[in-house]
Backbone as JSON Lines, residues from 0, in Angstrom:
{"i":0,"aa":"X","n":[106.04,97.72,128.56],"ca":[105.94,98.54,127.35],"c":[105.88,100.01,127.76]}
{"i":1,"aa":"X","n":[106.5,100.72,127.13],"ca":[106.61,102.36,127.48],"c":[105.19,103.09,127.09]}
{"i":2,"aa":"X","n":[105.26,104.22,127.89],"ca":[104.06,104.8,126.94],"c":[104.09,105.25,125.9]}
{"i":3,"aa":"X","n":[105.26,105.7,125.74],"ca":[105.78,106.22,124.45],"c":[105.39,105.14,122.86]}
{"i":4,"aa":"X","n":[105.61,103.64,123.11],"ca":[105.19,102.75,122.25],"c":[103.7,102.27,122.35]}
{"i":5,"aa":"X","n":[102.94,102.78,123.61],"ca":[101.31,102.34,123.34],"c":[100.72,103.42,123.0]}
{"i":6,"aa":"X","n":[101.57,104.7,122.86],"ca":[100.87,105.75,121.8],"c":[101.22,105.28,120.58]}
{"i":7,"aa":"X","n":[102.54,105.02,120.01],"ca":[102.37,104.82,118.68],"c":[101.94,103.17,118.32]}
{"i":8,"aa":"X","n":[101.47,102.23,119.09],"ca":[100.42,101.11,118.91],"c":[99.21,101.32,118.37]}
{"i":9,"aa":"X","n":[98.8,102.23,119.52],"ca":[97.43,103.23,119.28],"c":[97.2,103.92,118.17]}
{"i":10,"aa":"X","n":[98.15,104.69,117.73],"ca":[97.71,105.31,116.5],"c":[98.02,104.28,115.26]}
{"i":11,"aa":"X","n":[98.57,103.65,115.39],"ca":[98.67,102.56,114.58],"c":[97.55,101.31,114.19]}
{"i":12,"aa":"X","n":[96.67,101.3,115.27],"ca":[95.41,100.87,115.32],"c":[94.76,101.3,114.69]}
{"i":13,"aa":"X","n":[94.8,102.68,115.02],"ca":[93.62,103.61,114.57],"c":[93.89,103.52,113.11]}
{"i":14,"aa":"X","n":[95.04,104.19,112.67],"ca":[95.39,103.6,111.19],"c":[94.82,102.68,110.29]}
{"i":15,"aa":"X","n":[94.99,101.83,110.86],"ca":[94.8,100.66,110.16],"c":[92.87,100.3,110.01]}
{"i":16,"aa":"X","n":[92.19,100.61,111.13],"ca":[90.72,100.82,111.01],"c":[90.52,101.56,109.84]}
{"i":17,"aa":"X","n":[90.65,103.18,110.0],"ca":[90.64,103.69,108.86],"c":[90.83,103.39,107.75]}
{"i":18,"aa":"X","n":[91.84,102.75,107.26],"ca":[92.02,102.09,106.09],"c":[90.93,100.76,105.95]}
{"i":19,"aa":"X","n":[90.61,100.2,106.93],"ca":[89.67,98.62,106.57],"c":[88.6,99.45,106.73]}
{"i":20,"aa":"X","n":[88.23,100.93,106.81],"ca":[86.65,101.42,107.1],"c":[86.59,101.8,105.37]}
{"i":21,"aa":"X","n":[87.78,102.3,105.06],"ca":[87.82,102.81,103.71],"c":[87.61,102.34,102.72]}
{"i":22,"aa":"X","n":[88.57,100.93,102.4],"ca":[88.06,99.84,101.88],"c":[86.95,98.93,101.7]}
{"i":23,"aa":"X","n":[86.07,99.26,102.53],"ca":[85.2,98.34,102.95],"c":[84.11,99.54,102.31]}
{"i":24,"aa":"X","n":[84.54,100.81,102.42],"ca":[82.98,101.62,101.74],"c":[83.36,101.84,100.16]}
{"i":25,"aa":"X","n":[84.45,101.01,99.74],"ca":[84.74,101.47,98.02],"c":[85.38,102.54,97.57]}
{"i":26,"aa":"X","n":[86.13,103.36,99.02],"ca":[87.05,104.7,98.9],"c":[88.44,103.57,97.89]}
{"i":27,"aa":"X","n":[88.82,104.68,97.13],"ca":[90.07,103.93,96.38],"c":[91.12,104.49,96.88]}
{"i":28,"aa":"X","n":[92.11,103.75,96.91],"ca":[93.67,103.61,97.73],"c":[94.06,104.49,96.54]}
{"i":29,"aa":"X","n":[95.12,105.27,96.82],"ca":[96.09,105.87,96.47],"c":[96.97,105.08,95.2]}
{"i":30,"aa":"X","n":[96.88,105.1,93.89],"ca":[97.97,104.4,92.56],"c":[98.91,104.2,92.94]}
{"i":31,"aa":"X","n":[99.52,102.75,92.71],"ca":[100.95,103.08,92.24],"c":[101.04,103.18,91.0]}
{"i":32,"aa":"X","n":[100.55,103.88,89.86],"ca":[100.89,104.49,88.74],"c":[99.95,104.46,88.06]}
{"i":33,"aa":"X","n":[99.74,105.48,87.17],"ca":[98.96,106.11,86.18],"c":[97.84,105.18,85.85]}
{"i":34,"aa":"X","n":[96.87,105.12,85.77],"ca":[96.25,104.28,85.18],"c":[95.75,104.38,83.54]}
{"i":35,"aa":"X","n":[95.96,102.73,82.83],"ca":[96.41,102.41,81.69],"c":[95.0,103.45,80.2]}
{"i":36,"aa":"X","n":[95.37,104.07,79.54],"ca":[93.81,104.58,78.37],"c":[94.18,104.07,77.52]}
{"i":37,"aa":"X","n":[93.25,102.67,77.27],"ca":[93.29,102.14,75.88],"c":[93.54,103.45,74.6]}
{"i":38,"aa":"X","n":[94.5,101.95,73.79],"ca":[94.98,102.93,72.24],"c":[94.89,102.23,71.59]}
{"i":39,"aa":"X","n":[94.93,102.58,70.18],"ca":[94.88,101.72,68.91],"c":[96.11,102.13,68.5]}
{"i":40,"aa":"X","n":[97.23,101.55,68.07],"ca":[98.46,101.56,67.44],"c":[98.17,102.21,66.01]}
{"i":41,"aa":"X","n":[99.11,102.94,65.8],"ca":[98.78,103.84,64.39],"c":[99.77,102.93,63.42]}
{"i":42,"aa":"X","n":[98.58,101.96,62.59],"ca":[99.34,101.41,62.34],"c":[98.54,101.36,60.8]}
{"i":43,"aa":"X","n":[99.0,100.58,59.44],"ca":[98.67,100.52,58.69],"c":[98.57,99.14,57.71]}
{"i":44,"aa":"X","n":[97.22,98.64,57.17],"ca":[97.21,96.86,57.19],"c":[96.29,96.82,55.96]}
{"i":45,"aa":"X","n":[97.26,95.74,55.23],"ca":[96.76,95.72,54.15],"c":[95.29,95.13,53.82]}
{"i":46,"aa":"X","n":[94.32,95.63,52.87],"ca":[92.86,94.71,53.38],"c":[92.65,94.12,51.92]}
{"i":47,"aa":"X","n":[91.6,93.34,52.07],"ca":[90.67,92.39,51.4],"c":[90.2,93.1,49.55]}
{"i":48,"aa":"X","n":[90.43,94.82,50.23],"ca":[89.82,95.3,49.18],"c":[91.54,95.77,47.91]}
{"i":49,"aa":"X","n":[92.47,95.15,48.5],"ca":[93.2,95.09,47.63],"c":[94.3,96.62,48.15]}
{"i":50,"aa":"X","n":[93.5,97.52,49.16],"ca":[94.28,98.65,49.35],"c":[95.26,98.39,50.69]}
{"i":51,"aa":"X","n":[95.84,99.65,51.67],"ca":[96.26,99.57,52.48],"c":[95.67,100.54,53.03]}
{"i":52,"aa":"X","n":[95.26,100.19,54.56],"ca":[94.07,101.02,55.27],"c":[95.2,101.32,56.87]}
{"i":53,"aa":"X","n":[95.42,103.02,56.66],"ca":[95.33,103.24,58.55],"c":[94.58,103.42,59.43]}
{"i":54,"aa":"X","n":[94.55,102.77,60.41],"ca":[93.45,102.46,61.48],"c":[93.34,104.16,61.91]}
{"i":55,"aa":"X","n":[93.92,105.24,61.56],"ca":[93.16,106.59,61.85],"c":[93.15,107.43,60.77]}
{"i":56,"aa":"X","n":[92.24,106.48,59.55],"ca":[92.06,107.39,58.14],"c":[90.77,108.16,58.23]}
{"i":57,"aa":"X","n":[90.2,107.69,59.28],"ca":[88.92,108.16,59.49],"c":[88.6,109.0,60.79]}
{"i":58,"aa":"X","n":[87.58,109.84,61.15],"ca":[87.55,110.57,62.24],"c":[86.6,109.5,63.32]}
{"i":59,"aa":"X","n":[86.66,108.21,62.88],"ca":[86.25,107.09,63.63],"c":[86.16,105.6,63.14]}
{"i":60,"aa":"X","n":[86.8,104.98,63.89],"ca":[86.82,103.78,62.98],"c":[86.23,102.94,63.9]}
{"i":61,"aa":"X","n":[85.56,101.71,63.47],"ca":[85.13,100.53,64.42],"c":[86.47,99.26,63.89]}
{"i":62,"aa":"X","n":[86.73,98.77,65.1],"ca":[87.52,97.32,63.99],"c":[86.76,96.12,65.03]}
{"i":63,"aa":"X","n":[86.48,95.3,64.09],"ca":[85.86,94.21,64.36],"c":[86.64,92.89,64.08]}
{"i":64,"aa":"X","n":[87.12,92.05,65.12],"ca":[88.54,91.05,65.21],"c":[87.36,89.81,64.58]}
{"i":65,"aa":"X","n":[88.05,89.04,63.77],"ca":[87.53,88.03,62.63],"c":[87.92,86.84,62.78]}
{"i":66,"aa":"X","n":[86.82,85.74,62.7],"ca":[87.44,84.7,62.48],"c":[86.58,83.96,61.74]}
{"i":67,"aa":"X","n":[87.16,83.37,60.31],"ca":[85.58,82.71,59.68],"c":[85.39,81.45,59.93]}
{"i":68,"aa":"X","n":[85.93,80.48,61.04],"ca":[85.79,79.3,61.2],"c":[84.49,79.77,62.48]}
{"i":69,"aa":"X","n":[84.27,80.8,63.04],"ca":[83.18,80.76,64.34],"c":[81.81,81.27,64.0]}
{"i":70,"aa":"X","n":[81.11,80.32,64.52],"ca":[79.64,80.64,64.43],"c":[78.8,81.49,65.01]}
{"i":71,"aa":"X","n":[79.88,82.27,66.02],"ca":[79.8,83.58,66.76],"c":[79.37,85.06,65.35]}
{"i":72,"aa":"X","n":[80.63,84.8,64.56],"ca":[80.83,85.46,63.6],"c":[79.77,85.67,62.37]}
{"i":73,"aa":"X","n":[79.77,84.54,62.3],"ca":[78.24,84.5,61.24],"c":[76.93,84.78,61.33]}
{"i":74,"aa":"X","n":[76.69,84.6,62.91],"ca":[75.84,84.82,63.23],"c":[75.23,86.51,63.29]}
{"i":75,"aa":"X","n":[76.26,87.58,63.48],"ca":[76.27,88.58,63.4],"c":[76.63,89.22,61.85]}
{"i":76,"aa":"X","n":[77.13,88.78,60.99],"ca":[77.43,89.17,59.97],"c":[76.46,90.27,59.06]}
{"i":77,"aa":"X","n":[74.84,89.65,58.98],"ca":[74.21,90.71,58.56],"c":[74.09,91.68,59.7]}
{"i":78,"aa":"X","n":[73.82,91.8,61.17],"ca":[74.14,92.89,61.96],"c":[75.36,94.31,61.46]}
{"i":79,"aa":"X","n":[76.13,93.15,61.23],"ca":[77.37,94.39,61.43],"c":[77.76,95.29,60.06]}
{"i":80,"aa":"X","n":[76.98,94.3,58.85],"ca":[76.9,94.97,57.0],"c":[75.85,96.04,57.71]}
{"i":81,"aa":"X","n":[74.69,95.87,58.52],"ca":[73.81,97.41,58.51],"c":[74.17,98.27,59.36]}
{"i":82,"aa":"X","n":[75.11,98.15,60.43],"ca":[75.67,99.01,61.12],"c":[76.73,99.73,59.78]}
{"i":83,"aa":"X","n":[77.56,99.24,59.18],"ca":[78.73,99.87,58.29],"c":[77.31,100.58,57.21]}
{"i":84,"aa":"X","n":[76.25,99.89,56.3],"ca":[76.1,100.8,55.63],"c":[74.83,101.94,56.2]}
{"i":85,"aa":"X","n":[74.65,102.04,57.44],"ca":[73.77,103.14,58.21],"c":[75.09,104.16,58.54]}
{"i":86,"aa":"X","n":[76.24,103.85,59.28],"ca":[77.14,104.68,59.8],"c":[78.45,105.24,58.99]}
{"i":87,"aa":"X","n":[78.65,104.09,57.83],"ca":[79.66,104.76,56.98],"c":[79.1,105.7,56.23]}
{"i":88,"aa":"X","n":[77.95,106.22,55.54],"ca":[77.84,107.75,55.16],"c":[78.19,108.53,56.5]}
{"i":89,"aa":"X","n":[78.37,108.72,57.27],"ca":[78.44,109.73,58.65],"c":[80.03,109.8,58.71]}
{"i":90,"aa":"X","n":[80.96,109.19,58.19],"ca":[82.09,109.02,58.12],"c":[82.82,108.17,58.96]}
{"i":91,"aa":"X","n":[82.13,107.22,59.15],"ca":[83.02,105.7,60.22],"c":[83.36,105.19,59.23]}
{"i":92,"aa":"X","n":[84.39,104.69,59.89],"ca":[84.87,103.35,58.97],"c":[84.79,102.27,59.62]}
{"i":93,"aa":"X","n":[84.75,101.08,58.96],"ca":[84.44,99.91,59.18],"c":[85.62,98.9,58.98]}
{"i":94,"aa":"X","n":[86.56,98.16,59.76],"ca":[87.04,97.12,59.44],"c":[87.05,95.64,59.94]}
{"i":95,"aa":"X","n":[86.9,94.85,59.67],"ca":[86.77,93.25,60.02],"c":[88.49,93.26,60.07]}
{"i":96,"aa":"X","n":[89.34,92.5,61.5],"ca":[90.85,92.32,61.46],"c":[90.64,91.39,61.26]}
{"i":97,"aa":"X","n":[91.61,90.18,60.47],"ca":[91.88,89.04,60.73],"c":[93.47,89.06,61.28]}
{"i":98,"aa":"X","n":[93.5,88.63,62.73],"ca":[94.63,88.41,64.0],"c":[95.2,86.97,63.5]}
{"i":99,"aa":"X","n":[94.2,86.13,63.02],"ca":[95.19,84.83,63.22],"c":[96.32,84.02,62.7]}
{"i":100,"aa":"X","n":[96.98,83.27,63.01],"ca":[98.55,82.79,62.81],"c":[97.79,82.0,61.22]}
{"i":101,"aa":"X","n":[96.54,81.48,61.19],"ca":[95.95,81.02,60.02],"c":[95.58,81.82,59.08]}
{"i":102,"aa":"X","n":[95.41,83.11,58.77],"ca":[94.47,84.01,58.21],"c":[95.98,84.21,56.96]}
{"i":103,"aa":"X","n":[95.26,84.84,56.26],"ca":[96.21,85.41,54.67],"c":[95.04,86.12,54.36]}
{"i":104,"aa":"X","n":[95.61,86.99,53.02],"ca":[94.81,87.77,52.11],"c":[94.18,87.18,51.18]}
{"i":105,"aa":"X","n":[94.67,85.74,50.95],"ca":[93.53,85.49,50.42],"c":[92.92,84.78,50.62]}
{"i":106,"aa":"X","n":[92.49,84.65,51.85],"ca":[91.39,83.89,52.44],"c":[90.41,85.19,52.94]}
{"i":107,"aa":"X","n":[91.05,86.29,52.98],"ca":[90.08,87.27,53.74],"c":[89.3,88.0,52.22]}
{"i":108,"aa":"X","n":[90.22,87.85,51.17],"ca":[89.67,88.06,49.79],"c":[88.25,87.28,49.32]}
{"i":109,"aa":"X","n":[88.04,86.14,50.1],"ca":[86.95,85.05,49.37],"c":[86.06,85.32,50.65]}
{"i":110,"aa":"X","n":[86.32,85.8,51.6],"ca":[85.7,85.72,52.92],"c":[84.77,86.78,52.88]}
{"i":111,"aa":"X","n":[85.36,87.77,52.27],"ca":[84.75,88.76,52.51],"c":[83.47,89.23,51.34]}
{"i":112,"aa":"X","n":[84.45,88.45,50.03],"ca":[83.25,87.98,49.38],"c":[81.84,87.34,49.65]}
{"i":113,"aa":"X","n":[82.54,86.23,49.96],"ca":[81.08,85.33,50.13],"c":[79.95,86.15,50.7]}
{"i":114,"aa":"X","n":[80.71,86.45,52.5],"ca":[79.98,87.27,53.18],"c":[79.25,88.38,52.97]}
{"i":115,"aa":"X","n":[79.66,89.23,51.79],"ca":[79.13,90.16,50.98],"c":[79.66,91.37,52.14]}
{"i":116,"aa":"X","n":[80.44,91.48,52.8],"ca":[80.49,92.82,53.7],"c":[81.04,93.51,52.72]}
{"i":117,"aa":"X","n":[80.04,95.25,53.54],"ca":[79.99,96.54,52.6],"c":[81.53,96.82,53.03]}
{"i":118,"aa":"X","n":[82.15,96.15,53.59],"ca":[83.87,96.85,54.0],"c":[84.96,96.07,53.97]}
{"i":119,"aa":"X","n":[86.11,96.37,54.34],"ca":[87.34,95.49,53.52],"c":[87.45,94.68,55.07]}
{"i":120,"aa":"X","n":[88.26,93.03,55.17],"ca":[89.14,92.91,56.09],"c":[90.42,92.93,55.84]}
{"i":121,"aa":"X","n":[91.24,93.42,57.41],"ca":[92.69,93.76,57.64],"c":[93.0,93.2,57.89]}
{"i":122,"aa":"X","n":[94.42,92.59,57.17],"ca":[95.39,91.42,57.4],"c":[96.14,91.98,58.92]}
{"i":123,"aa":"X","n":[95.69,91.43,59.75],"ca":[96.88,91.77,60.85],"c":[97.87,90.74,60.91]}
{"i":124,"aa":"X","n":[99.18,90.96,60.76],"ca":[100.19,89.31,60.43],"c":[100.32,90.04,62.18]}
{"i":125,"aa":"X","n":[100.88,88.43,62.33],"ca":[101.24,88.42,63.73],"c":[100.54,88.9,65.5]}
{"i":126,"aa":"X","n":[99.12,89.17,64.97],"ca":[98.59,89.94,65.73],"c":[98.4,90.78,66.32]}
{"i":127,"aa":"X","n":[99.2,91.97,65.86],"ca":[100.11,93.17,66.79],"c":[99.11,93.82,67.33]}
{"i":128,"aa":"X","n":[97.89,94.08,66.49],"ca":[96.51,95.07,66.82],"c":[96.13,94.47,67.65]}
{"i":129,"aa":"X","n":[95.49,92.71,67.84],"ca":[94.7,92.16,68.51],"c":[95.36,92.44,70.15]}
{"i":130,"aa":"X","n":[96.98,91.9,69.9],"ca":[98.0,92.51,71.6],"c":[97.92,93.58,71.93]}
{"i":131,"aa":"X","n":[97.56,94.72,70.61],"ca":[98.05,95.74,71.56],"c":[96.01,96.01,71.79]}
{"i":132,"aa":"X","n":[95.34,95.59,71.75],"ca":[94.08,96.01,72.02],"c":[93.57,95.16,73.24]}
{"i":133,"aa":"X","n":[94.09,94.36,73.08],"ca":[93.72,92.83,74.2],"c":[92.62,92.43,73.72]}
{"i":134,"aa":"X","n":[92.15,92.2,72.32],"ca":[91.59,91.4,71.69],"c":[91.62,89.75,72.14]}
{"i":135,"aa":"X","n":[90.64,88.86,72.01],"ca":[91.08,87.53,72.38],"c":[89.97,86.57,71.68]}
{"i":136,"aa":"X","n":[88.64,87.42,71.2],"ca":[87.64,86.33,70.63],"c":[87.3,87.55,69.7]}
{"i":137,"aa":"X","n":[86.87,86.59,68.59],"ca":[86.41,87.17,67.46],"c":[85.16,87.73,67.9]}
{"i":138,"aa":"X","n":[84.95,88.37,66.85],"ca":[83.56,89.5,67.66],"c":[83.93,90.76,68.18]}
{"i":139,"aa":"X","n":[85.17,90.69,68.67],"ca":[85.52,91.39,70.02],"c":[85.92,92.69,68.69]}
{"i":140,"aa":"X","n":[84.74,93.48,69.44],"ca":[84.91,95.32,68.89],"c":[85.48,96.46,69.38]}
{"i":141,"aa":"X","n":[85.8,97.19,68.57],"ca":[86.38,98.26,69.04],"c":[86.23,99.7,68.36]}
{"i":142,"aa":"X","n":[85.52,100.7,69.17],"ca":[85.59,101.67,69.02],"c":[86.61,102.74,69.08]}
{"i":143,"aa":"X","n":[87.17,103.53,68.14],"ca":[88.95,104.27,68.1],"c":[87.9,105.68,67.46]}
{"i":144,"aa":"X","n":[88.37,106.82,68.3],"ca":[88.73,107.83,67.87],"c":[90.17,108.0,66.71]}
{"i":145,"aa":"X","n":[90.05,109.1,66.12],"ca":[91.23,109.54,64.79],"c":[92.73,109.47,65.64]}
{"i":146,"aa":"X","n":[93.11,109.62,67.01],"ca":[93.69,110.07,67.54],"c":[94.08,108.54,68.69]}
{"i":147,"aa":"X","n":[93.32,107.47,68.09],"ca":[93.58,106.44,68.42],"c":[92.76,106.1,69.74]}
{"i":148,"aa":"X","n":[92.57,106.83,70.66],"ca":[91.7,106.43,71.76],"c":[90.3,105.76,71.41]}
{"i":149,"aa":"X","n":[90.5,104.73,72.56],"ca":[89.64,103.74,72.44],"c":[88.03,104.22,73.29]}
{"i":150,"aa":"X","n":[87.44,104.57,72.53],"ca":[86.38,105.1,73.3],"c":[85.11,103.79,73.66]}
{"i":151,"aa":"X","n":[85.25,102.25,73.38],"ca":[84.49,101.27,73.83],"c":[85.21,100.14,72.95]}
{"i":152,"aa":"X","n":[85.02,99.23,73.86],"ca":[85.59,97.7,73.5],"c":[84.24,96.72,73.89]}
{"i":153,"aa":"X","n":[84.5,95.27,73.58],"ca":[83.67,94.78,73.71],"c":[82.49,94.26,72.74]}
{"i":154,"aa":"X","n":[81.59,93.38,73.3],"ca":[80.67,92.49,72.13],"c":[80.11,93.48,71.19]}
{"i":155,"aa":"X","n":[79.75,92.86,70.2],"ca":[78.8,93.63,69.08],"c":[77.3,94.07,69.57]}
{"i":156,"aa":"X","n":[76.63,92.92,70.42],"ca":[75.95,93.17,71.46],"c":[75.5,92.33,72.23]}
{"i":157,"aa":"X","n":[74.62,92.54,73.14],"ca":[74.16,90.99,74.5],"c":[73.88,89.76,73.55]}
{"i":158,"aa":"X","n":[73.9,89.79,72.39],"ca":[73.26,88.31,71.89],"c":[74.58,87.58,71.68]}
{"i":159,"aa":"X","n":[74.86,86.13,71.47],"ca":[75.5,85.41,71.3],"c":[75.59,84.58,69.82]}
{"i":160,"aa":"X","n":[75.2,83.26,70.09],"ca":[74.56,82.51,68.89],"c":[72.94,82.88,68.16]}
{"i":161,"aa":"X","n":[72.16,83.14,69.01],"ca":[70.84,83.27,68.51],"c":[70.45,84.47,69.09]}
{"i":162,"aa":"X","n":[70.04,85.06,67.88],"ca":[69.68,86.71,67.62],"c":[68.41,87.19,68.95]}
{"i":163,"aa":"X","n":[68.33,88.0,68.91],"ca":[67.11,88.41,69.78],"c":[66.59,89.94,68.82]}
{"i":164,"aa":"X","n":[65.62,90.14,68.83],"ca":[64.95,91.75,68.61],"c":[65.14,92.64,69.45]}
{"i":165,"aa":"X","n":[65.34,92.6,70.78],"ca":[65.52,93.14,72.49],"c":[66.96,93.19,72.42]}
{"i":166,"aa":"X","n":[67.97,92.55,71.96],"ca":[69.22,92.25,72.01],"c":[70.03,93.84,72.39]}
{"i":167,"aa":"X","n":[70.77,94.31,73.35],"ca":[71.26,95.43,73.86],"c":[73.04,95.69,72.72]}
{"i":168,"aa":"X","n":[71.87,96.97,72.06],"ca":[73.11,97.32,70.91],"c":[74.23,97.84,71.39]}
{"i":169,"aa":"X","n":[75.14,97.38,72.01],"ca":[76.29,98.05,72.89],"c":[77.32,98.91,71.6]}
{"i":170,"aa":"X","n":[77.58,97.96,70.69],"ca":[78.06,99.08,69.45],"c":[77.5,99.58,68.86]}
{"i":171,"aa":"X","n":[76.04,99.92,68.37],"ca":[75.2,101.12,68.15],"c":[75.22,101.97,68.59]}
{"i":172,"aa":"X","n":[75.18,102.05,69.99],"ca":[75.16,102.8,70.87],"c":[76.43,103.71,71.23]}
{"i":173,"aa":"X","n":[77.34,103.02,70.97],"ca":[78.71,103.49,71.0],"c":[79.04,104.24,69.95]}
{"i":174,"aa":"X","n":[78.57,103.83,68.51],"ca":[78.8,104.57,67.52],"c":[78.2,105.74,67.66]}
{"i":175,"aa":"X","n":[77.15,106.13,68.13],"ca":[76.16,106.8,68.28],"c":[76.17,108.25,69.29]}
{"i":176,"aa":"X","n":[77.21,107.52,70.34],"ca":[77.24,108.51,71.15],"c":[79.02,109.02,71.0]}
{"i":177,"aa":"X","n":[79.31,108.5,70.24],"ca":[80.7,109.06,69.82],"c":[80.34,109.9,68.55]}
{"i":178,"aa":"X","n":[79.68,109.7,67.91],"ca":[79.32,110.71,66.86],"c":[78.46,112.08,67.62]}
{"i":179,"aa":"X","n":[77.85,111.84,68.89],"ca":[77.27,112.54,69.54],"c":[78.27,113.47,70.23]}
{"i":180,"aa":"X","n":[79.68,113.26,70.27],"ca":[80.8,113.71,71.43],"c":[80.49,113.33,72.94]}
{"i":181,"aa":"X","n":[79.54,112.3,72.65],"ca":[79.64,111.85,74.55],"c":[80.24,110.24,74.52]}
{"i":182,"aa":"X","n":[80.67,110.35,76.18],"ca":[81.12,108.98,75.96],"c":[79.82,107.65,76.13]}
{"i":183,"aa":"X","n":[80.07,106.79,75.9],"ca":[78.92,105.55,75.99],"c":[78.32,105.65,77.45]}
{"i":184,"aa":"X","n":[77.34,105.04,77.42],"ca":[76.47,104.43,78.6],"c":[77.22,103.21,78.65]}
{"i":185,"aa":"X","n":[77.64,102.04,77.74],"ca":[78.56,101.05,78.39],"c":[79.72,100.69,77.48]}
{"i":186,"aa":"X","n":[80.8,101.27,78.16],"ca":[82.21,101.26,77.92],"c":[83.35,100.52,77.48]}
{"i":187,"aa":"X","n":[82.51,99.62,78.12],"ca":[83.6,98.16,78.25],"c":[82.42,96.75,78.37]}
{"i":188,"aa":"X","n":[82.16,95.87,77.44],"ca":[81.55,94.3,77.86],"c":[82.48,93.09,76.9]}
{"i":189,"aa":"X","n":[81.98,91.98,77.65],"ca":[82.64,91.43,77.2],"c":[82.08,90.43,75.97]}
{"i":190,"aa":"X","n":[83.34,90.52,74.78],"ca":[83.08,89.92,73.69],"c":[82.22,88.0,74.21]}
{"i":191,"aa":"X","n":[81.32,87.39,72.97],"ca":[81.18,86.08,73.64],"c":[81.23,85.1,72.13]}
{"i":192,"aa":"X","n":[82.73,86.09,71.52],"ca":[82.83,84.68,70.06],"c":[83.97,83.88,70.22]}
{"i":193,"aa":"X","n":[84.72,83.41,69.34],"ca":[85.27,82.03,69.88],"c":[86.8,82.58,69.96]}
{"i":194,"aa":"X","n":[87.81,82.1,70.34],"ca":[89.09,82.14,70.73],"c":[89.95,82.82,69.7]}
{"i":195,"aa":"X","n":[90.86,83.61,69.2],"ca":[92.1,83.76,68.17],"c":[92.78,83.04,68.08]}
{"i":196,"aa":"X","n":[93.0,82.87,66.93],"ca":[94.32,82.0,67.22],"c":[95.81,82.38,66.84]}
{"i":197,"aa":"X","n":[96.18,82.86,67.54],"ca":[96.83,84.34,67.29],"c":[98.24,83.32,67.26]}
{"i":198,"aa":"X","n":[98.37,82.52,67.43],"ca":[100.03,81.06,67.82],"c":[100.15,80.27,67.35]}
């Protein structure tokens, strides 16, 4: 072997350490491309309350993905009527989507009845909001600036089926600190209601 090739072995070694020293302390590699900022599609869906609502009529909207067959859903239902009527005077808006291949208007018409929510649900046909949000279980929230940016996704909060008092308000908190102009303490969790059935 020349010396000429156990210098560039050598530095090639060395290379490659560097990189497994780098990796190994949580330094991040170099993109191959942009990385993705959630959006809400500016889009416009007819609701429950008989009108047609754009997801940036408001200088903040929450949308909350629906399904009334889950017990995820119900279980939160009075939660999420006192979040809409504490935060809709402040100017949020509030919508319940219904994503699924089952859902119509007028099922979200009696639904929303029964349930008594202070706000309309949005017919999403075909799911376009739930895809373009990566929605996948009901529950699953979302915080949108006017301008469509998604400033928090994720559960309504740490509870599941059975409520807690301690329960960690991840969308309170979100509402809260977006009305504040800061971003959340937690950004992103994950929804824990039942499947879409978006097929």
């Amino acid at each position: 072997m020349s010396a000429s090739t156990n210098v560039w072995m050598s530095n090639l070694r060395a290379a490659l350490v560097v990189a497994v020293l780098q990796v190994a302390a949580g330094a991040a590699l170099p993109a191959c491309a942009p990385a993705h900022v959630p959006q809400t599609p500016d889009l416009s869906l007819p609701g429950s309350d008989g009108r047609l609502h754009s997801l940036r009529e408001s200088p903040l909207s929450v949308l909350v993905f629906f399904s009334p067959s889950c017990a995820y859903q119900t279980a939160h239902d009075a939660r999420l009527a006192a979040l809409a009527e504490a935060y809709g005077p402040q100017g949020v808006a509030f919508f319940a989507i219904d994503s699924e291949s089952t859902g119509s208007l007028d099922r979200d018409r009696a639904e929303a009845a029964r349930r008594r929510y202070p706000f309309p649900i949005l017919r999403d046909d075909g799911g376009v909001l739930a895809r373009a949000v990566g929605a996948r279980y009901s529950t699953a929230s979302v915080v949108a600036a006017r301008d469509g940016r998604v400033l928090y996704e994720g559960a309504i909060d740490s509870d599941g089926l059975h409520l807690h008092a301690d329960a960690q308000p991840y969308l309170r908190d979100a509402i809260e600190s977006a009305l504040a102009g800061r971003p959340p303490k937690v950004m992103r969790s994950e929804a824990p209601g039942c499947a879409l059935t978006l097929w």
